[in-house]
OpenMM code with the backbone's topology and positions (N, CA, C; nanometers):
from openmm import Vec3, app, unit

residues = "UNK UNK UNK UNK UNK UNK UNK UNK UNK UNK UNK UNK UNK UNK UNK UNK UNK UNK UNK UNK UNK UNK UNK UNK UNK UNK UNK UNK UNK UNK UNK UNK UNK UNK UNK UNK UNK UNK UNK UNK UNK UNK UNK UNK UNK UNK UNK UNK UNK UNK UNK UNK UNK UNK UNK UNK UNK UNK UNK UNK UNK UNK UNK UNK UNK UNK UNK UNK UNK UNK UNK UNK UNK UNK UNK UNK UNK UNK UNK UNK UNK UNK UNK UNK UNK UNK UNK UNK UNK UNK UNK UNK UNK UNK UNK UNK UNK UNK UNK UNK UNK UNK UNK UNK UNK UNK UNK".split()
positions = [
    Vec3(17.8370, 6.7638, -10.1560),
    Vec3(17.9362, 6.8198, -10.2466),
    Vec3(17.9624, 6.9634, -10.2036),
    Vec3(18.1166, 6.9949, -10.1953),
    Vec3(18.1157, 7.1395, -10.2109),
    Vec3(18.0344, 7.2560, -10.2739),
    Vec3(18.0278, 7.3660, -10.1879),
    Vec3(17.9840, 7.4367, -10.3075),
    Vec3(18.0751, 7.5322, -10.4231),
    Vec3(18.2009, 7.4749, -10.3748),
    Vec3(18.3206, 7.5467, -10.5287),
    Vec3(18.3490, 7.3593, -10.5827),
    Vec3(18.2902, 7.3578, -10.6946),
    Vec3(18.3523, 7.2538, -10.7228),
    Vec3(18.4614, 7.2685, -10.8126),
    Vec3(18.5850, 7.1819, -10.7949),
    Vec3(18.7247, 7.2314, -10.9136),
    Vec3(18.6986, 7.1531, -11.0349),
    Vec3(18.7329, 7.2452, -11.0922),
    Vec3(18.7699, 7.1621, -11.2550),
    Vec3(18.7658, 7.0377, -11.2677),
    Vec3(18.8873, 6.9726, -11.2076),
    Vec3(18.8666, 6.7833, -11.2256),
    Vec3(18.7338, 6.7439, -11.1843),
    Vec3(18.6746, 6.7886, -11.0814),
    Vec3(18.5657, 6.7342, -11.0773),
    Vec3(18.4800, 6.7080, -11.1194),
    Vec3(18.4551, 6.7763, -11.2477),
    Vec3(18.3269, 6.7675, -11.3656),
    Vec3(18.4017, 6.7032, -11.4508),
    Vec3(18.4190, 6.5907, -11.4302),
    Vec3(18.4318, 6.4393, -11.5134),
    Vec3(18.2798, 6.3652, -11.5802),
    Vec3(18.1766, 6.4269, -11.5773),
    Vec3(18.0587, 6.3944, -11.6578),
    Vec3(18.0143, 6.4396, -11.7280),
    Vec3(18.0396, 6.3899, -11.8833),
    Vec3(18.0166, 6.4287, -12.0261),
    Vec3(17.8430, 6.4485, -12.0146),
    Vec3(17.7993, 6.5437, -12.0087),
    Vec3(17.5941, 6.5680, -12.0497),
    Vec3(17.5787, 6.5933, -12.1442),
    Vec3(17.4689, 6.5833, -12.2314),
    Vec3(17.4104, 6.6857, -12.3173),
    Vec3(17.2655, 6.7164, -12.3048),
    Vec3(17.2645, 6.7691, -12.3180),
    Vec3(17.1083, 6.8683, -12.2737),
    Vec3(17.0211, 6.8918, -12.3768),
    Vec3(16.8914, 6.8406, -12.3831),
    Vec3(16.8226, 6.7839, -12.4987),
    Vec3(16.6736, 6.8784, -12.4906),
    Vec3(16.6313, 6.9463, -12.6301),
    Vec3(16.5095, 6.9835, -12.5911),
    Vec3(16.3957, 6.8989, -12.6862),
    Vec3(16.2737, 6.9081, -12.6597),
    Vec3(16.1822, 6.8713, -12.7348),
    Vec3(16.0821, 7.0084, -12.8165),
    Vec3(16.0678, 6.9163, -12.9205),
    Vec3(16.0255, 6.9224, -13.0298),
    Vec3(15.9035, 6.8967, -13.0333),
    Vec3(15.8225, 6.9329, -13.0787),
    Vec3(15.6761, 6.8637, -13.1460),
    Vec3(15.6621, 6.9034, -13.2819),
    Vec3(15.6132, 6.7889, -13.3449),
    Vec3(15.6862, 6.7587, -13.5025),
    Vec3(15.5079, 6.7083, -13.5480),
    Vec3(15.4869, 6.7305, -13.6415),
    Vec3(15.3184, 6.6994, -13.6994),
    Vec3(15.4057, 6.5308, -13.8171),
    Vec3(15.3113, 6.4556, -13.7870),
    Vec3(15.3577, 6.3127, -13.8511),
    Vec3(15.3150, 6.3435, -13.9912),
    Vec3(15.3013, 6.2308, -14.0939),
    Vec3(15.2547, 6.2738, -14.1989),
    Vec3(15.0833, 6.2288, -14.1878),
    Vec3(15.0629, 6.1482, -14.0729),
    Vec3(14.9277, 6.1496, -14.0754),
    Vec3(14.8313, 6.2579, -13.9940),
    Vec3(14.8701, 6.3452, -13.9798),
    Vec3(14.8262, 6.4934, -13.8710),
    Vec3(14.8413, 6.4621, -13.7708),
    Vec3(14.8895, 6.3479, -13.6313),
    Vec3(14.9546, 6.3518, -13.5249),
    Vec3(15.0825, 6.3658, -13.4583),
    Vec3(15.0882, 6.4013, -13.3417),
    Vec3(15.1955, 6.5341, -13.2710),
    Vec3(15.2959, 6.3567, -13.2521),
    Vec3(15.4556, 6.4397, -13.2799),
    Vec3(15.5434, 6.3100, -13.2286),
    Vec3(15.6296, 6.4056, -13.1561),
    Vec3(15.6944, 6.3579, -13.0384),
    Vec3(15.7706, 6.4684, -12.9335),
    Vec3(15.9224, 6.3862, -12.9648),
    Vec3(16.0144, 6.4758, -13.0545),
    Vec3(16.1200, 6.4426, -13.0823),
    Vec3(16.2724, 6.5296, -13.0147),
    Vec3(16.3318, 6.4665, -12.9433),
    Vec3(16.4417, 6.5463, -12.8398),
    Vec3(16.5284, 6.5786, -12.9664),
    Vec3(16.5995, 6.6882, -12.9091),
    Vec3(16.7471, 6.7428, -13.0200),
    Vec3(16.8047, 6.7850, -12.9060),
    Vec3(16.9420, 6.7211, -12.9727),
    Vec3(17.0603, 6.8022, -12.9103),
    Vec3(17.0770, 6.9138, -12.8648),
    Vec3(17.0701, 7.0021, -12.7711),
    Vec3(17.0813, 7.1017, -12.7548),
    Vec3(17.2582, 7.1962, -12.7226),
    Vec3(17.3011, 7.1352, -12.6260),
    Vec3(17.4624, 7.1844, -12.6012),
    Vec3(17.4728, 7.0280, -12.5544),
    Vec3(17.6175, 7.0527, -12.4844),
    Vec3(17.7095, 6.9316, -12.4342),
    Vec3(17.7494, 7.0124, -12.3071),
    Vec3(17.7746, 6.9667, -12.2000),
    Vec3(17.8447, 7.0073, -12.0954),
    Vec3(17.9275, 6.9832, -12.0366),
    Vec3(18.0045, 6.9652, -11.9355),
    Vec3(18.1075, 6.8755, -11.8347),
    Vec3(18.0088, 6.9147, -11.7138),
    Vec3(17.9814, 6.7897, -11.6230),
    Vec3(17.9855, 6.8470, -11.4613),
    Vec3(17.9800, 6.7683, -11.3597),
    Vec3(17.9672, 6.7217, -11.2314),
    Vec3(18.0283, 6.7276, -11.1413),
    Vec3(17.9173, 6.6168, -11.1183),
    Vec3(17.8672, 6.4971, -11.0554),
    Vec3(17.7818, 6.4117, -11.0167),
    Vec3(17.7623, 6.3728, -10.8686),
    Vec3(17.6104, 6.3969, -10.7721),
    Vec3(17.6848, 6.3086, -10.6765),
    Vec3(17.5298, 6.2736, -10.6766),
    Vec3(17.4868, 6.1124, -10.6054),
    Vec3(17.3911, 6.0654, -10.5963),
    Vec3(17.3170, 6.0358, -10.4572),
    Vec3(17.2563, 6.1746, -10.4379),
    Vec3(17.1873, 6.2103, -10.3242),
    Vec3(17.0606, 6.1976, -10.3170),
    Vec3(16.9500, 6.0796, -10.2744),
    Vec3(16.8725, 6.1205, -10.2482),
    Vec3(16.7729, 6.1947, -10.1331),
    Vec3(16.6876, 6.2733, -10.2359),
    Vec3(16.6479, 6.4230, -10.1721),
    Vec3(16.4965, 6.4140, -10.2222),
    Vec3(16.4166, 6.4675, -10.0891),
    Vec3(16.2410, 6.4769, -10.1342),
    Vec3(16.2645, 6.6278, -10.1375),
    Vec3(16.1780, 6.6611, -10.2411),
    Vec3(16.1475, 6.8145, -10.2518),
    Vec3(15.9753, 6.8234, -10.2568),
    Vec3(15.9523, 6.8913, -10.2051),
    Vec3(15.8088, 6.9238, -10.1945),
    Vec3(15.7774, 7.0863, -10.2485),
    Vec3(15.7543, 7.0457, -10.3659),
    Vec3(15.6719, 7.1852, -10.3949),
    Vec3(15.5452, 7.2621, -10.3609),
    Vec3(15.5225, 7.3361, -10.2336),
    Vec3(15.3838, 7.3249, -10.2134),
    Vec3(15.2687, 7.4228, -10.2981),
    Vec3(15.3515, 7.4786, -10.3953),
    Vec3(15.1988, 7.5890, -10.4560),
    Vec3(15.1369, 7.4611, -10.5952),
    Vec3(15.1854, 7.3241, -10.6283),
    Vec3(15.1202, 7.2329, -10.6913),
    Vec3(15.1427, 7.1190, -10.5860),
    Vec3(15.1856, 7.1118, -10.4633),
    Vec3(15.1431, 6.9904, -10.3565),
    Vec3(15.1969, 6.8183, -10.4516),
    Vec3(15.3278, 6.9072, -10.4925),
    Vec3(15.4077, 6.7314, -10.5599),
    Vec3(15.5126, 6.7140, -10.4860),
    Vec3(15.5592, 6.5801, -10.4636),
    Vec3(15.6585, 6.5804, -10.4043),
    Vec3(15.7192, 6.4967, -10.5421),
    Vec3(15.8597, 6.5200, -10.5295),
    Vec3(15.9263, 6.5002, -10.6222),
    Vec3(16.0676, 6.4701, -10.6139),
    Vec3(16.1298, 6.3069, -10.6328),
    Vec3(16.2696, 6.2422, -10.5827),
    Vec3(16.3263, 6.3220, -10.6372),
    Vec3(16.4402, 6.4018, -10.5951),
    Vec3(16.5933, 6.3840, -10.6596),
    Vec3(16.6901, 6.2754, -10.6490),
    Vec3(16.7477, 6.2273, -10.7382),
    Vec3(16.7999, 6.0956, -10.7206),
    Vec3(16.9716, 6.1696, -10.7626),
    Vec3(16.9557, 6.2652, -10.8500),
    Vec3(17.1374, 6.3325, -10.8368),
    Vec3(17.1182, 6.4337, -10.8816),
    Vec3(17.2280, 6.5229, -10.8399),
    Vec3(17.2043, 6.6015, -10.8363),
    Vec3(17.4147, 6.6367, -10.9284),
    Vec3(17.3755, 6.6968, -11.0985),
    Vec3(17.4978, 6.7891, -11.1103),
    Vec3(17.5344, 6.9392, -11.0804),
    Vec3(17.6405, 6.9047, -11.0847),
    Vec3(17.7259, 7.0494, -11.0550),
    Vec3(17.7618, 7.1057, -11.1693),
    Vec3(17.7721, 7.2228, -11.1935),
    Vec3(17.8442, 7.2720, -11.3557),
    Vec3(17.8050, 7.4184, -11.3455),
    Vec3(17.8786, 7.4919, -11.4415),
    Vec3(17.8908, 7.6406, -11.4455),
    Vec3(17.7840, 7.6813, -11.4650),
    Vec3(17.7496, 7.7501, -11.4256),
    Vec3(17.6216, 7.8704, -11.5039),
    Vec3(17.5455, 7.8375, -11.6477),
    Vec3(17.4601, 7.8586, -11.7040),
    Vec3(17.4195, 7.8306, -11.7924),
    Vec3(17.2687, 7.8781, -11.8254),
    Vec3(17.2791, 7.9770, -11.9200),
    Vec3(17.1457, 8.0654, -11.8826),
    Vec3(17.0310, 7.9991, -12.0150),
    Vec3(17.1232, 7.9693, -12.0794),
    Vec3(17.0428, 7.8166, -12.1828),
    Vec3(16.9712, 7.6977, -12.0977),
    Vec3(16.9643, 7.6852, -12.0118),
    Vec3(16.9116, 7.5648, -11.9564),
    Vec3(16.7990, 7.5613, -11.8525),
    Vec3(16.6992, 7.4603, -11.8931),
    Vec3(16.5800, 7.4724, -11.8570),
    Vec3(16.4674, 7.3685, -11.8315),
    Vec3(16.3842, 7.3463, -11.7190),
    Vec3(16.3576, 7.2064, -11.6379),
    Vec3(16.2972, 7.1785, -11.7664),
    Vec3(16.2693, 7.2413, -11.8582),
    Vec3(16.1562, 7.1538, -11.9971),
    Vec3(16.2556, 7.1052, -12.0736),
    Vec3(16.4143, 7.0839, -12.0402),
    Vec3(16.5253, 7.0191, -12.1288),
    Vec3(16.4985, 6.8760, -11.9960),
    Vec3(16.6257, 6.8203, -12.0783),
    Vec3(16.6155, 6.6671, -12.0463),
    Vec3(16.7634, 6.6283, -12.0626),
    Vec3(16.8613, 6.5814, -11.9828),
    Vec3(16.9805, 6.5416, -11.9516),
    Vec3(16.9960, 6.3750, -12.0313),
    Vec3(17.1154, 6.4147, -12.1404),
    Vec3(17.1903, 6.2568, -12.1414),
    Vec3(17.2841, 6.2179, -12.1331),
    Vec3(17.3330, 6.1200, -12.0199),
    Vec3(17.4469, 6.0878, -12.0129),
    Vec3(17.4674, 5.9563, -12.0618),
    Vec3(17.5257, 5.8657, -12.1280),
    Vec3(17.5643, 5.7984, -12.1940),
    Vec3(17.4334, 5.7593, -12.2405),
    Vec3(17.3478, 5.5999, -12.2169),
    Vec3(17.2570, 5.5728, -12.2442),
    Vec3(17.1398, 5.6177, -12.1610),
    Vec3(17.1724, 5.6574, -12.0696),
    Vec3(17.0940, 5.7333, -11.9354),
    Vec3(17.0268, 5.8764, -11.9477),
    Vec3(16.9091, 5.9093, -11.9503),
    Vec3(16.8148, 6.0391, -11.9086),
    Vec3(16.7640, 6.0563, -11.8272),
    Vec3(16.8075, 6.1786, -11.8069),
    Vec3(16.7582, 6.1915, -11.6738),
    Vec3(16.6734, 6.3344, -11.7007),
    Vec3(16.5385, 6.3344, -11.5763),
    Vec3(16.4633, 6.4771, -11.5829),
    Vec3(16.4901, 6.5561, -11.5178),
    Vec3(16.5210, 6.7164, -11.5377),
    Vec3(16.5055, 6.7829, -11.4542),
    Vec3(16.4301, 6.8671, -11.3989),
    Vec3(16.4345, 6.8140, -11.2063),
    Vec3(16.3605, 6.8172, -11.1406),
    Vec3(16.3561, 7.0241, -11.1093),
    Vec3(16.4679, 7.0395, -11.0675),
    Vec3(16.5442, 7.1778, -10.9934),
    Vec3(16.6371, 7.2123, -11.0802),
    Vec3(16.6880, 7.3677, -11.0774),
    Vec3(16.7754, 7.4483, -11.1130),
    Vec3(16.7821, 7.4841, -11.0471),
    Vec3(16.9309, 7.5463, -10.9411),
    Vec3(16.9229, 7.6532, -10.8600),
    Vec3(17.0984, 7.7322, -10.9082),
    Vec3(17.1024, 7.8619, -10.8569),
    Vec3(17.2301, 7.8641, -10.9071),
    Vec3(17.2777, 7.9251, -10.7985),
    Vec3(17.3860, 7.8856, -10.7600),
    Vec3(17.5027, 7.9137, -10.6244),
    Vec3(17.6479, 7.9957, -10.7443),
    Vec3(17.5890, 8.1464, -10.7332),
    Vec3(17.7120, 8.2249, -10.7482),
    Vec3(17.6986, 8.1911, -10.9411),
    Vec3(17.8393, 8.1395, -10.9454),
    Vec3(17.9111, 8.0978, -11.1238),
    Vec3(17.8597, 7.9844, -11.1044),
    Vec3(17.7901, 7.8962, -11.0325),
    Vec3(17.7544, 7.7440, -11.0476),
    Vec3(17.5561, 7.7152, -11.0418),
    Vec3(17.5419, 7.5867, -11.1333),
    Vec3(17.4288, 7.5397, -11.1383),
    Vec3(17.4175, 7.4192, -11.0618),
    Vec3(17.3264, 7.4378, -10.9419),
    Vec3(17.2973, 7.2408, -10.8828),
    Vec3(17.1804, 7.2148, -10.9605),
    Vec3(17.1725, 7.0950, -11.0435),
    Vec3(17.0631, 7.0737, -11.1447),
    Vec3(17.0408, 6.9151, -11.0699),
    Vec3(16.8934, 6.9108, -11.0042),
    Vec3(16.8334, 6.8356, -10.9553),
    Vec3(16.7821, 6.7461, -11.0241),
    Vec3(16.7688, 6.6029, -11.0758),
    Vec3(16.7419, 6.5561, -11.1724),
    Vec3(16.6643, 6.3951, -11.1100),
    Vec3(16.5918, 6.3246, -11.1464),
    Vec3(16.5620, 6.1848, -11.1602),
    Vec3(16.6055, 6.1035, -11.2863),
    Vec3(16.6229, 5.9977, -11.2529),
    Vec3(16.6159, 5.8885, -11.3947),
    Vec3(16.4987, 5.8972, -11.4278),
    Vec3(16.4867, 5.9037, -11.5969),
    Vec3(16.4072, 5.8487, -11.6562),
    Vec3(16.3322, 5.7045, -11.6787),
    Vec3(16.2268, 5.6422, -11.6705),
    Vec3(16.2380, 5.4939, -11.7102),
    Vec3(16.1958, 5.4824, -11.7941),
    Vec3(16.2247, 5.3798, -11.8932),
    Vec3(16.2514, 5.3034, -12.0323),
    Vec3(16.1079, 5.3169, -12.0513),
] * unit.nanometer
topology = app.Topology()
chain = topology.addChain("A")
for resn in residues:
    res = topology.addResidue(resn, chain)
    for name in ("N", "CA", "C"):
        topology.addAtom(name, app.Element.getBySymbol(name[0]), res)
């Protein structure tokens, strides 16, 4: 993907979800996501190994969005696009833009 992406191109509705830890009524922790914002951005499905070496993980990117800046957003949030979550892996920011590195979640 470019690195100016145009307007039309962020044809993907996100919303960006944080967690919660919530005490039940029987004194155990339940991890409940909330809405956080909504976004538009840009999709392409690249996969990419990243190797972090100061914790020695390697870690798929399976896509990676494009979208403006966003100083709200943070790998301990969690991406949803329609019925789909995805984690994020990376943040990096190129200029006015965010590449947000992400995997699917599984069920």
């Amino acid at each position: 993907m470019p690195d100016r992406v145009k307007i039309g191109m962020m044809d993907r509705y996100l919303i960006a979800q944080s967690k919660e830890e919530t005490k039940t009524g029987k004194g155990g922790m339940l991890n409940v996501w909330t809405d956080a914002f909504n976004f538009f951005a840009a999709q392409s499905d690249d996969i990419v190994t990243e190797t972090f070496s100061a914790i020695a993980t390697i870690a798929p990117v399976t896509t990676t969005f494009t979208t403006h800046f966003r100083a709200d957003l943070n790998r301990k949030m969690r991406i949803k696009q329609g019925e789909d979550f995805w984690n994020i892996v990376t943040i990096a920011r190129d200029g006015i833009m965010l590449k947000i590195g992400c995997n699917r979640m599984e069920d």
